[in-house]
N, C-alpha and C positions, 0 to 999 in steps of 0.2 A: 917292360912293355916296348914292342918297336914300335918305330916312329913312320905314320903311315909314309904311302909311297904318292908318286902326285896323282894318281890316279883315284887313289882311295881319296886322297885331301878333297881332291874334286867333289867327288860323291859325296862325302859331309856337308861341306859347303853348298852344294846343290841341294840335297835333302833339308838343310836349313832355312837356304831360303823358301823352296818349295811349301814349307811348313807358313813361315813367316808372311812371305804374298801371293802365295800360290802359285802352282805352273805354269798357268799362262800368263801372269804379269810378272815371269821371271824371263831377265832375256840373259842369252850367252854373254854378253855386254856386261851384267850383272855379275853374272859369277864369274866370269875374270877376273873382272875385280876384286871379287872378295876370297881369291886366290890369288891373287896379286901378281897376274899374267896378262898380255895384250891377248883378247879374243882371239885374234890368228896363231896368236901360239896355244890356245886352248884345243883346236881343233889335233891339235901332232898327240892330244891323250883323249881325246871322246868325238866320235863321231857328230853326235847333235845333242839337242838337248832332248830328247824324247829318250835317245837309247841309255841317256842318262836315270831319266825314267823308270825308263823298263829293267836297267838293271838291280836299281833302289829297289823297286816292285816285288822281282825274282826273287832276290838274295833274300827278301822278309818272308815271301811265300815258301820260301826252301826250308829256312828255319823253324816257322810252325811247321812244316811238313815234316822236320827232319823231327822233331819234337814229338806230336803224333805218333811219328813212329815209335818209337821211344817209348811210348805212354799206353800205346796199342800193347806192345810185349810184356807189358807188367802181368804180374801174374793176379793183378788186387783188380777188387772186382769194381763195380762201375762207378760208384762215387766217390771212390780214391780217385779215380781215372779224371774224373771232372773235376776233382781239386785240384789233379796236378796239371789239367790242361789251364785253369782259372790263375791259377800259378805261372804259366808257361805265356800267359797272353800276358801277366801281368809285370814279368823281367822283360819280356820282348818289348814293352811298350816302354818302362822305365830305363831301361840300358841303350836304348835306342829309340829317342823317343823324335826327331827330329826325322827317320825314315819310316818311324811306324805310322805318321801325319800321311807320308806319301803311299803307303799301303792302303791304308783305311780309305784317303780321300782324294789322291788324285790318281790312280789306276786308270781311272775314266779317261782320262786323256792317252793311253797308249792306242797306239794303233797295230792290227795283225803284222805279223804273227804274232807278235808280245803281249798283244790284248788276248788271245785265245790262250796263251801259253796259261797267261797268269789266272785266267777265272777258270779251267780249266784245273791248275792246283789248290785253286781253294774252292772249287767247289768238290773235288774229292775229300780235301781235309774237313770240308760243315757236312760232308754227308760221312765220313767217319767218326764225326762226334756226334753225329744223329744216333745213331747206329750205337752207340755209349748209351744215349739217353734211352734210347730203346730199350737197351741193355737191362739199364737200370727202375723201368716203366715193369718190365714184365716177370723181374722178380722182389716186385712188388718195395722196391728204397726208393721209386721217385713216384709222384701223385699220378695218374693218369692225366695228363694233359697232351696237347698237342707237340711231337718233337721239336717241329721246327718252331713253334713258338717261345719253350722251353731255352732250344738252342741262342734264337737273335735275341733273346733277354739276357742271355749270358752273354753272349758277343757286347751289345749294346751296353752294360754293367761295368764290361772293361775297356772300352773301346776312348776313354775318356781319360784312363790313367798318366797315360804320357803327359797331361797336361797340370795333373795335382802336386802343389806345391810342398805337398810332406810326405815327402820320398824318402826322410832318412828313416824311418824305421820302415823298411818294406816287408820283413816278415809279418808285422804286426795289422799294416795296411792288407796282406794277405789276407790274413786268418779273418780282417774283420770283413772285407768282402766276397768271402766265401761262407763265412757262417750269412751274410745276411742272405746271398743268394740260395744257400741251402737251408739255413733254416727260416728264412723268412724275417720279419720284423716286430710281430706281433708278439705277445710276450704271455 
């Protein structure tokens, strides 16, 4: 595995704290430190802290997008598609769970262009997973319900993962919130 570059280290380091007290009670001051750089030499690898932001932001938005794709071209039909996307949210969140913090919750803080860039690809990707659920509504595998209510139940399901303490068996954590979300809990 190589060993990130200081620019990558930055981003961890950023994305951790951003997790830990948030974006805006994080100062450059802070994450110098915990790069173990004088703030003016932080600036010779990141422009500010925002674009540090907005690139954390991008790079996760890419990944589900890149994913999507990916999960679009399967040739299985719609709630294979939704397992593997509940799947896809659920290693994105566990493998990187310190910039998935700043995806899910501090985005808010970007400002244009970075702010359009980024809701702009995730709301192509929630309206291609609409578009699944639809999928799966009208041939008759998912209840008739509302998509979008369908969808932010599923977002909202996994949106939490980054922060569950028994992460080592992830296929198993998979399979069990995926059955509860597909099949319910009722027995």
């Amino acid at each position: 595995m190589k060993k990130p570059n200081k620019k990558e280290t930055i981003l961890l380091a950023a994305a951790k704290l951003f997790r830990d007290r948030g974006y805006q009670a994080t100062s450059m001051r802070d994450l110098a430190e915990a790069v173990d750089l004088k703030a003016s030499s932080l600036y010779n690898h990141i422009g500010s802290k925002e674009e540090i932001l907005s690139e954390i932001c991008l790079q996760n938005a890419d990944r589900f997008s890149s994913g999507m794709e990916g999960i679009t071209k399967m040739q299985e039909g719609p709630l294979l598609k939704i397992k593997a996307l509940i799947k896809l949210h659920i290693e994105i969140a566990i493998t990187d769970y310190t910039s998935i913090t700043s995806f899910n919750d501090e985005w808010r803080h970007l400002s244009e262009p970075a702010l359009s860039e980024f809701t702009g690809k995730r709301k192509l990707y929630e309206q291609q997973f609409k578009e699944i659920i639809k999928a799966g509504i009208e041939q008759d595998l998912i209840k008739a319900v509302d998509p979008q209510i369908c969808l932010n139940t599923i977002l909202s399901s996994t949106r939490w993962v980054y922060d569950y303490k028994a992460k080592a068996d992830i296929e198993k954590n998979t399979n069990s919130i995926i059955g509860i979300l597909l099949d319910g809990i009722s027995v």
